[in-house]
VEXVEX-227616 format. One record per residue (C-alpha): residue number from 0; residue in one letter; chain; x, y, z. Coordinates in Angstrom, 3 decimals. Each point is the difference from the previous one (the first is absolute). Layout:
 num residuo cadena        u        v        w
 NUM       A      A        X        Y        Z
...
This chain:
 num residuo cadena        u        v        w
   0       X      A   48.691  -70.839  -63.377
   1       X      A   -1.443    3.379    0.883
   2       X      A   -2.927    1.944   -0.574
   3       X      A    1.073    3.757   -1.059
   4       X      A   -2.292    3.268   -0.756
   5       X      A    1.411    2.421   -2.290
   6       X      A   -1.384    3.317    0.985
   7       X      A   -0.034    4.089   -1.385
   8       X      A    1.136    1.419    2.680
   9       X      A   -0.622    3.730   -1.366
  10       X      A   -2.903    1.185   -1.479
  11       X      A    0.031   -2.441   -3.169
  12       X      A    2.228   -0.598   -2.862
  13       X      A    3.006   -0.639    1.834
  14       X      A    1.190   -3.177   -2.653
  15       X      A   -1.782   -3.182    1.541
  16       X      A   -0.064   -0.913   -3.622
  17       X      A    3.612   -0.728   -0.219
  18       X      A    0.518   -1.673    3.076
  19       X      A   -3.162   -2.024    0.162
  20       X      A    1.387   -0.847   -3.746
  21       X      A    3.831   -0.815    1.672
  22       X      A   -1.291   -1.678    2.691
  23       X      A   -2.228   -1.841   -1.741
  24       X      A    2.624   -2.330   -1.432
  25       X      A    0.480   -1.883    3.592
  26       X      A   -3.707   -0.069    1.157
  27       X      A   -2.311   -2.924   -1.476
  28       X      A   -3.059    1.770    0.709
  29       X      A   -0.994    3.940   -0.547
  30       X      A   -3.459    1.757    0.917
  31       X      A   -0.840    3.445   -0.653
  32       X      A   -2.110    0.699    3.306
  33       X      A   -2.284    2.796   -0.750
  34       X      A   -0.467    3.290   -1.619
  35       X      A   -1.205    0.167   -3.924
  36       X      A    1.174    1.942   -3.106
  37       X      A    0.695    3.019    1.598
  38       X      A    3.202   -1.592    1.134
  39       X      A    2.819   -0.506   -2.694
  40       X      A    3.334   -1.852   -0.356
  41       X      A    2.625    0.497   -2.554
  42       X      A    2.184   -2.944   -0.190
  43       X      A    2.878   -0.204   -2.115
  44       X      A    1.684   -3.129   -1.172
  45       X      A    1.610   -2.232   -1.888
  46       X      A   -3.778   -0.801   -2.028
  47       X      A    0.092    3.866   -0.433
  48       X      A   -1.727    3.087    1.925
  49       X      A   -3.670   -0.978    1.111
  50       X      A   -2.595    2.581    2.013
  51       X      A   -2.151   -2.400    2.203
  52       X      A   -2.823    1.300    1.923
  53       X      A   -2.075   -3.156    1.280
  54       X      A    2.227   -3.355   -0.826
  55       X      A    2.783   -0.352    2.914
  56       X      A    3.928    0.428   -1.391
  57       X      A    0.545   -3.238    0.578
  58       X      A   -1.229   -0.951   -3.679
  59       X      A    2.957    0.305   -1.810
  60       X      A    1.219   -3.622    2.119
  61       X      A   -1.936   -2.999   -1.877
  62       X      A    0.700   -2.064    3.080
  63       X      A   -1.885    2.488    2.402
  64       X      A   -3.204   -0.430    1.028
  65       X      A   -1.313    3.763    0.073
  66       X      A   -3.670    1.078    1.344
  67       X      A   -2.138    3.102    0.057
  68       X      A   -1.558   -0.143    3.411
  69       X      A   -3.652    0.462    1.916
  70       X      A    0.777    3.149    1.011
  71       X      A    0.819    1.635   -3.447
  72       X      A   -2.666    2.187   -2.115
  73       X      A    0.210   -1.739   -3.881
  74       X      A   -0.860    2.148   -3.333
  75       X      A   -0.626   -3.119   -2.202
  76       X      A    0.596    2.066   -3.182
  77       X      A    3.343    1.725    1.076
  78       X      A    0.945   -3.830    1.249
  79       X      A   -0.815   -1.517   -3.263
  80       X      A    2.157    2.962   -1.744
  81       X      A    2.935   -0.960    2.559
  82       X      A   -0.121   -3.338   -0.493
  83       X      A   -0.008    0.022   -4.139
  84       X      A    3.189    2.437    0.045
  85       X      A    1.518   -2.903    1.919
  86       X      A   -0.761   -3.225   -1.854
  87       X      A    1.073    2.635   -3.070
  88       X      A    3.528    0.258    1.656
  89       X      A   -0.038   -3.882    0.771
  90       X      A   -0.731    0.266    3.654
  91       X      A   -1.532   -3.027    0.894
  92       X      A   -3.569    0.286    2.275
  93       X      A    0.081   -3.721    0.169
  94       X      A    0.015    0.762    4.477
  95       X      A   -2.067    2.906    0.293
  96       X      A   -2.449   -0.300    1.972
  97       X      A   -2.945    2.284    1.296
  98       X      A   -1.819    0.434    3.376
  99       X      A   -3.503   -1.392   -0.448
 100       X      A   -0.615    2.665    2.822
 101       X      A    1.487    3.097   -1.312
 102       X      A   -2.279    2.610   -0.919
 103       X      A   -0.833    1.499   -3.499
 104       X      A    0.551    3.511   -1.246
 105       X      A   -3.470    0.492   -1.982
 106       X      A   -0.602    3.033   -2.204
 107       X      A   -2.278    1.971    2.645
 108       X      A    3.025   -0.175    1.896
 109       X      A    2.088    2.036   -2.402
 110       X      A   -2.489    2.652   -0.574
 111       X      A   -0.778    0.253    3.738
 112       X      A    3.521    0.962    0.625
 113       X      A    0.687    2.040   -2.843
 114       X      A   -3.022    2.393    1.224
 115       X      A    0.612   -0.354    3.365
 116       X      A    3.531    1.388   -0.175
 117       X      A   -1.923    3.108   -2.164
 118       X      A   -2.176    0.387    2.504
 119       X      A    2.513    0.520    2.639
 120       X      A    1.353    2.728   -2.092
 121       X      A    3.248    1.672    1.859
 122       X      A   -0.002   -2.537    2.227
 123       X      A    0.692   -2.813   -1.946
 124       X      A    1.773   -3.047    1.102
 125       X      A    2.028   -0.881   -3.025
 126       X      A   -1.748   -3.240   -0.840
 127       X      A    0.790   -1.538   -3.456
 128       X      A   -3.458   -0.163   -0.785
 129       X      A    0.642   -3.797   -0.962
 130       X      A   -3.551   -1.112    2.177
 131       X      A    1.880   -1.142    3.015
 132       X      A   -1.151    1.647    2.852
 133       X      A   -3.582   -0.252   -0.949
 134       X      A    0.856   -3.482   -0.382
 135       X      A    1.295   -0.872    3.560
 136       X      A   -3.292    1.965    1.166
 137       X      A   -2.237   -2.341   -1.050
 138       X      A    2.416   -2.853    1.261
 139       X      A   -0.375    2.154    3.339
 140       X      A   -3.816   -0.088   -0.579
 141       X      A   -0.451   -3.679   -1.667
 142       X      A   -0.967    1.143   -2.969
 143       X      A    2.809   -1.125   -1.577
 144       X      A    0.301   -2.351   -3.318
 145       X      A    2.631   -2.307    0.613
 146       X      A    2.416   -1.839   -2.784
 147       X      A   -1.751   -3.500    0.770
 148       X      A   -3.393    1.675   -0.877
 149       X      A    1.158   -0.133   -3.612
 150       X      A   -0.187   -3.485   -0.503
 151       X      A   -3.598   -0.318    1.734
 152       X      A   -2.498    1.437   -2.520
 153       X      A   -3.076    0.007    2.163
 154       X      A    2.338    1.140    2.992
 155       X      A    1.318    2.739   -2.409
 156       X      A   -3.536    1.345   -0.933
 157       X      A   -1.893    0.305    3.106
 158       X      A    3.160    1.633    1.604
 159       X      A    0.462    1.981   -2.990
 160       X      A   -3.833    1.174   -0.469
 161       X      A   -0.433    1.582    3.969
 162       X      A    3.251    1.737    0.008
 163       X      A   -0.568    1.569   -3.597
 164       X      A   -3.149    0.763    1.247
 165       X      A    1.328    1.655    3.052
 166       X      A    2.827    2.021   -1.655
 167       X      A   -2.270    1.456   -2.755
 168       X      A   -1.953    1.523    2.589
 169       X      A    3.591    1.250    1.659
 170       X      A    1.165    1.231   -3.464
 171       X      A   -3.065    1.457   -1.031
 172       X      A   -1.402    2.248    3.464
 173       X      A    3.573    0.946    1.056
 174       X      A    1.842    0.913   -3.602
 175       X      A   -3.485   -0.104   -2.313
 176       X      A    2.495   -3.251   -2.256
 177       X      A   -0.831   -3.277   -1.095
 178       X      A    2.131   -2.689    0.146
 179       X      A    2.072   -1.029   -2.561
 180       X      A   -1.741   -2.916   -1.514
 181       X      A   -3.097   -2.218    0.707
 182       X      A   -0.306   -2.627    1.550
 183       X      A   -0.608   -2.601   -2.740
 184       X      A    3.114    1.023   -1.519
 185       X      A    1.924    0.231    3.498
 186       X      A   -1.034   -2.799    0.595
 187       X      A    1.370   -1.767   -3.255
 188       X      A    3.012    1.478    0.351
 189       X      A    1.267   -0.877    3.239
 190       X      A   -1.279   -3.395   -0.475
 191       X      A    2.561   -0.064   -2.979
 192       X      A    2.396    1.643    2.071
 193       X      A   -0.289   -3.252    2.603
 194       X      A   -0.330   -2.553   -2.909
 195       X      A    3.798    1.811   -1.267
 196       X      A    0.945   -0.225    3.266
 197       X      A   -1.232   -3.774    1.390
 198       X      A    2.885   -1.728   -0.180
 199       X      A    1.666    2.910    2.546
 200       X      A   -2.748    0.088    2.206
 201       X      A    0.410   -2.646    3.070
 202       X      A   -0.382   -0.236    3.829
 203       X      A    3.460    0.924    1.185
 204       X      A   -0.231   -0.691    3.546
 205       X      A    0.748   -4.361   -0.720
 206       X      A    3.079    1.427   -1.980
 207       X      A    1.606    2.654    2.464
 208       X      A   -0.538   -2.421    2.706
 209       X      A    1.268   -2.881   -1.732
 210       X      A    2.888    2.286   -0.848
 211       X      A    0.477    0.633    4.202
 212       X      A    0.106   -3.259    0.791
 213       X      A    2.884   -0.773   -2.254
 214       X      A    2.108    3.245    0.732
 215       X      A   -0.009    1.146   -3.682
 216       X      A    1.284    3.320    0.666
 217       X      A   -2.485    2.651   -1.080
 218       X      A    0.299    3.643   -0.876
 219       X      A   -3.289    2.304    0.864
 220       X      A   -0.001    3.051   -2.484
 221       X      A   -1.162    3.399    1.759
 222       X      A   -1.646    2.846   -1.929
 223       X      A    0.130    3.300    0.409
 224       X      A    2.020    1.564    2.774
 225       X      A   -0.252   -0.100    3.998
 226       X      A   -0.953    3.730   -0.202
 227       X      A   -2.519   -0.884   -2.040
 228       X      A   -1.768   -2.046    2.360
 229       X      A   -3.577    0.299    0.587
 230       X      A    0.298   -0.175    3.759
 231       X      A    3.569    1.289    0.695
 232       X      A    0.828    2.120   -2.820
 233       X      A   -0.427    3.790   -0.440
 234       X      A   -3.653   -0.307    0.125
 235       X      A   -2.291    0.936   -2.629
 236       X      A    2.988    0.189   -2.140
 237       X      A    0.055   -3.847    0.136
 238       X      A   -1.058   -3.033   -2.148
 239       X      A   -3.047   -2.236    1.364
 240       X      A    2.181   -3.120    1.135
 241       X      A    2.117   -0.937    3.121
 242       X      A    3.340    0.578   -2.274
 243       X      A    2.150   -1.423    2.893
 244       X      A    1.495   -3.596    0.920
 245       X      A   -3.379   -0.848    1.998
 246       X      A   -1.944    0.850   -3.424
 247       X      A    2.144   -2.454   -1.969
 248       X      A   -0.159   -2.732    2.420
 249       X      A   -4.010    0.592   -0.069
 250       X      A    0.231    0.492   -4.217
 251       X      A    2.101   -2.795   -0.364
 252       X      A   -2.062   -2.550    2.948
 253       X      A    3.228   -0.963    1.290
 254       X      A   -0.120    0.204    3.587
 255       X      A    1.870    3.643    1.821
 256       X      A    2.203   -2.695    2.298
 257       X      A    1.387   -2.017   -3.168
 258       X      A    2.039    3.410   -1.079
 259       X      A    3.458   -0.636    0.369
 260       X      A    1.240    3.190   -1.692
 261       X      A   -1.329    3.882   -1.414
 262       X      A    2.054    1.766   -2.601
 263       X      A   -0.940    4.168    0.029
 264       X      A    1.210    1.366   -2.910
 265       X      A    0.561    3.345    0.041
 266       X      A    1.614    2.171   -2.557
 267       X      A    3.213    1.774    0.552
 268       X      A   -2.251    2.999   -0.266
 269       X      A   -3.795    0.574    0.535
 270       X      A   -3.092    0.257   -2.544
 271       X      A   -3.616    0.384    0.049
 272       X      A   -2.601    0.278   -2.675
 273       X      A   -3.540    2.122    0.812
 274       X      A   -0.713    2.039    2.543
 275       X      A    0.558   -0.147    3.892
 276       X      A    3.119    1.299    2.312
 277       X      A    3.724   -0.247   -1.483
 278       X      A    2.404    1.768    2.843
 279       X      A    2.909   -1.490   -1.805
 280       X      A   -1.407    1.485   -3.698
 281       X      A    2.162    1.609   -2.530
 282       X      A   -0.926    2.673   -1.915
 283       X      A    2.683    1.660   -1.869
 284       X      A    2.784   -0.828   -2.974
 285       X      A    1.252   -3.051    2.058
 286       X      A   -3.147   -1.667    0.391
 287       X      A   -0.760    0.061   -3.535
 288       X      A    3.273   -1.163   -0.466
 289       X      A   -0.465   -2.684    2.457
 290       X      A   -3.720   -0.658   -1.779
 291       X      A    1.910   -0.935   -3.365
 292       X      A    2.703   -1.702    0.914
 293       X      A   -1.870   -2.383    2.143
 294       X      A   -2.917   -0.157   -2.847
 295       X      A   -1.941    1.260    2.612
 296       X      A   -3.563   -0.861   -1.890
 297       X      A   -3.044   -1.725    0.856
 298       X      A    0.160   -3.849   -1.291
 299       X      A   -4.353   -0.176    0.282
 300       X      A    0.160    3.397   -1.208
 301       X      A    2.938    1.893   -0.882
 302       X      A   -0.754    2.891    1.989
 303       X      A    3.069    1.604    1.432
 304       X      A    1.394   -1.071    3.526
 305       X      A    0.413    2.580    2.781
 306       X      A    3.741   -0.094    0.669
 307       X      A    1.558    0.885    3.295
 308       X      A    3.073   -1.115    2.717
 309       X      A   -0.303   -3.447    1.783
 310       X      A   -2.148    0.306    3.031
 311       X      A    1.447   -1.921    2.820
 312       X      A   -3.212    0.950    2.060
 313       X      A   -2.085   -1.577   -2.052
 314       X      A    1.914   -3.236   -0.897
 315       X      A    0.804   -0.381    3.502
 316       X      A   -3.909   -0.061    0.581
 317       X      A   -0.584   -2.047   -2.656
 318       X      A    3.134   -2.777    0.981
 319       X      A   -1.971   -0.100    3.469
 320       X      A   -3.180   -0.359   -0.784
 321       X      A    0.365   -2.962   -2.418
 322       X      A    2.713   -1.687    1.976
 323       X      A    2.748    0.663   -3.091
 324       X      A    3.064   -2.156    0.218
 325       X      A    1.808    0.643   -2.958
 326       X      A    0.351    3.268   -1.952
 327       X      A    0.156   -0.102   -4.153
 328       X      A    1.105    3.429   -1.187
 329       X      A   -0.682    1.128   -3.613
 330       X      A    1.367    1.996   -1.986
 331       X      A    2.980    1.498    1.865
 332       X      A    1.512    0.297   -3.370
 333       X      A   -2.494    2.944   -1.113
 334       X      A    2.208    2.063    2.451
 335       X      A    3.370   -0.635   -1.330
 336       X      A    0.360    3.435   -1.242
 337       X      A   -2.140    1.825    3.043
 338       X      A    2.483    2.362    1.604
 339       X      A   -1.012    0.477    3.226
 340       X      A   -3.027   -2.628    1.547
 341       X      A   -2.292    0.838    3.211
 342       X      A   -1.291   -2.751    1.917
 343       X      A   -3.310    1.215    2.155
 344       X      A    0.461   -1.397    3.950
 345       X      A   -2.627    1.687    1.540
 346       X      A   -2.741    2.914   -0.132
 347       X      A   -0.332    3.207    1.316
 348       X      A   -3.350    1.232    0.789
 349       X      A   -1.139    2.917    2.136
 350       X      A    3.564    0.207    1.480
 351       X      A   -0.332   -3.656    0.794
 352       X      A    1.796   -2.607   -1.227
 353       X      A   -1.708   -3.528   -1.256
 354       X      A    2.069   -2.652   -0.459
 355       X      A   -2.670   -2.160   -0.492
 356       X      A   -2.581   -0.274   -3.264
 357       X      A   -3.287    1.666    1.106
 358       X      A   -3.238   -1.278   -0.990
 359       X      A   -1.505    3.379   -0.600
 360       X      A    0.009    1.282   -3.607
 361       X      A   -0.191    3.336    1.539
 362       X      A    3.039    0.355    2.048
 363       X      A    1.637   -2.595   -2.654
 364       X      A   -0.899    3.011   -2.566
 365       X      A    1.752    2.689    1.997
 366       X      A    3.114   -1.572    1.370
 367       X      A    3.486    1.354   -1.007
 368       X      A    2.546   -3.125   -0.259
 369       X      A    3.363   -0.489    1.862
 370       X      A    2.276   -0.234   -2.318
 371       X      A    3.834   -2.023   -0.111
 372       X      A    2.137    0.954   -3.033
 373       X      A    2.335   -2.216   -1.787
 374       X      A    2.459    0.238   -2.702
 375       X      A   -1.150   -1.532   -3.044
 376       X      A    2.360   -1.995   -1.767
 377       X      A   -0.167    0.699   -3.914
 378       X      A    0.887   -3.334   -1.067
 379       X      A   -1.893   -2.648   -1.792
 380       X      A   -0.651   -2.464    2.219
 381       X      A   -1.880   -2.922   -2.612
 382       X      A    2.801   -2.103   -0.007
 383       X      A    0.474   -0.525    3.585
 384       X      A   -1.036   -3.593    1.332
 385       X      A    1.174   -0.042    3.211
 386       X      A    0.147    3.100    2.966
 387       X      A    3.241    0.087   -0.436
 388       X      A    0.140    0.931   -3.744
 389       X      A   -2.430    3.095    0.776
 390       X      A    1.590    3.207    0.576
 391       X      A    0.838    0.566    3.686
 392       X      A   -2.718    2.987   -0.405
 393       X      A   -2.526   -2.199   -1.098
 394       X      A    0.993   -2.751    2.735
 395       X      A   -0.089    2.964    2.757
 396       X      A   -3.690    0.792   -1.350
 397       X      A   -1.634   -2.993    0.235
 398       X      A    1.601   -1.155    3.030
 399       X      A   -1.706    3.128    1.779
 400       X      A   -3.101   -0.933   -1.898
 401       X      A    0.045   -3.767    1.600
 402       X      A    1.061    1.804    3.551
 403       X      A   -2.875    2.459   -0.082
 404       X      A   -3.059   -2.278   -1.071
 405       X      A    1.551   -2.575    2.512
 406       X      A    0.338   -2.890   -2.479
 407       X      A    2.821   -1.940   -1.433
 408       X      A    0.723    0.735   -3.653
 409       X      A   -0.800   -3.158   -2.281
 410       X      A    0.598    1.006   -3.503
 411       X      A    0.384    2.918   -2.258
 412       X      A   -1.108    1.208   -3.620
 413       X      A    2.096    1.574   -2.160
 414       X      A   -1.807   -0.400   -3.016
 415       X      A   -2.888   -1.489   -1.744
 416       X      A    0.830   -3.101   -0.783
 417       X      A    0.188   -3.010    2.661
 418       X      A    3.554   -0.354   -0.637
 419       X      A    0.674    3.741    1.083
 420       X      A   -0.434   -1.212    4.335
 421       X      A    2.469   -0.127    2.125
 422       X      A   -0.884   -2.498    2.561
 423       X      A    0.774    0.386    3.468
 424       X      A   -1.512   -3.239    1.538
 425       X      A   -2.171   -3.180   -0.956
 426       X      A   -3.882    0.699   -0.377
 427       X      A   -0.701   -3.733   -0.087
């Protein structure tokens, strides 16, 4: 049985929710590989309509074993908060399980970004201010708390007293703040947090492995978007992980050579949320229109997506990058009333034309897209289950989607719900 990433393969919030969550029902094993609660999934189901930002959509199966991995950034309050709405809608935690080795999103961390982002004033990034870059800092500068520190109270203290130490001097010469609380009652409270959380918190390197050596077949949960990417996205417009298929494999400690499989989802369409280039953005009447019918909001924070065509540049950067072998595409049914649809495949700049994505934010900032124009083809397309049952439109457009980013079409979206897919070819 295979190993298979699911990947954004946009700039975020391209519906990993619902596919992780329809996928989910054939793999045994699901682990959310990195990223924190900045990243958000709605999943819609049978059980009902559930916003997830740290457990992996593999939850709603009581016979999957589901995992929040090393290389994810934890707010132990907004987890606890997650995890009650569950058990309240009879989701059973029973095989959650945490990464000893992730790292913890502490209060400093939340304040720290919140007044960096001030501080950069115009030139703000767009960060949700949820404490997660700060927090991958001091995982880059081991001064990170991590999740198994909870359950050590000595461990918990001495770790607890230097940093606190440390970032009061941060807070207090570079913003003239304090931080949020002390450290008796910081202390207290995340050792509560990891008492609440014990029976979560394991070494889940015997269990992956275990599950390797018996072929379960396991699905690694991206965040964010491959745009987004720390190393290859449009740089400083980027989250602070490796948002990719290597950054999974490394999240999840599953070996890069045990990856059978990477499914990119990409929208029929393109978003963003914050700042950083858009060549593809809409502006006008039809993006707004786009914006609602897509519920084009912010799941962390409902702030409104940036709307614009699909960019075959950029997903065919992203597809190559990350090795993509299988395309998921959301939401095609937002367009079923668009008129006419542009699909970008390529970039004009200076009177020269780019048909590939370039890592300069610059000349990313100034390029004019390519444009190909297709009839739209004003019919609802929700019911469709196979190709065939989509208009011949709507099979036209997404073939030239799967042509441009080089990659074979795998399933579609046209709707919510898992049952809304039409499926193209076998995942698992």
């Amino acid at each position: 049985m295979p190993v298979v990433a699911v990947l954004g393969a946009q700039w975020g919030d391209e519906g990993k929710g619902r596919v992780v969550d329809l996928l989910a029902t054939k793999a045994k094993m699901v682990i959310r590989a990195a990223g924190g609660s900045n990243a958000g999934h709605t999943v819609i189901n049978p059980l009902g309509t559930f916003k997830l930002h740290l457990t992996p959509a593999g939850i709603f199966d009581a016979n999957v074993v589901n995992i929040i991995g090393a290389g994810t950034v934890i707010d132990p309050a907004v987890l606890m908060k997650e995890l009650q709405a569950l058990r309240e809608a009879n989701v059973s935690l029973d095989k959650l399980y945490i990464s000893d080795r992730a790292h913890v999103v502490m209060p400093y961390h939340v304040s720290l970004d919140a007044l960096e982002e001030k501080d950069r004033g115009a030139n703000e990034i767009g960060t949700t201010k949820r404490g997660i870059g700060p927090a991958y800092v001091d995982k880059a500068s081991r001064m990170g708390i991590r999740m198994g520190d909870l359950l050590h109270e000595e461990t918990l203290l001495s770790r607890l007293t230097s940093v606190l130490e440390y970032k009061g001097r941060v807070l207090n010469k570079m913003y003239s703040a304090q931080p949020s609380a002390s450290l008796h009652d910081m202390y207290l409270q995340y050792l509560e947090f990891g008492r609440q959380l014990e029976a979560h918190i394991v070494p889940i390197h015997g269990m992956v492995q275990d599950a390797l050596r018996r072929d379960i077949p396991i699905l690694i949960e991206g965040n964010q978007g491959a745009l987004l990417d720390v190393d290859y996205g449009t740089f400083p417009y980027v989250t602070s992980t490796a948002t990719g298929s290597a950054g999974a494999c490394q999240g999840a400690g599953i070996p890069p050579m045990r990856l059978n499989g990477v499914v990119g989802i990409y929208k029929a369409y393109t978003t963003r949320v914050g700042g950083g280039p858009f060549p593809t953005e809409l502006t006008d009447d039809l993006g707004e229109h786009i914006r609602q019918a897509g519920q084009e909001f912010g799941t962390t924070t409902g702030r409104p997506r940036r709307v614009g065509w699909f960019d075959a540049v950029a997903a065919r950067y992203a597809a190559e990058i990350n090795g993509i072998s299988s395309i998921a595409l959301t939401k095609l049914d937002v367009l079923d009333d668009v008129e006419t649809l542009k699909i970008c495949i390529g970039y004009r700049w200076n009177d020269t034309e780019l048909d590939s994505f370039p890592s300069s934010i610059s000349v990313l900032s100034q390029v004019e897209p390519i444009y190909e124009e297709y009839p739209g083809w004003k019919t609802n397309t929700s019911d469709a289950r196979t190709l065939d049952e989509l208009p011949e439109a709507a099979q036209r457009y997404v073939r030239r989607l799967s042509q441009l980013v080089g990659v074979r079409l795998g399933m579609i979206s046209v709707g919510p719900s898992r049952e809304q897919m039409v499926a193209l070819q076998e995942i698992f």
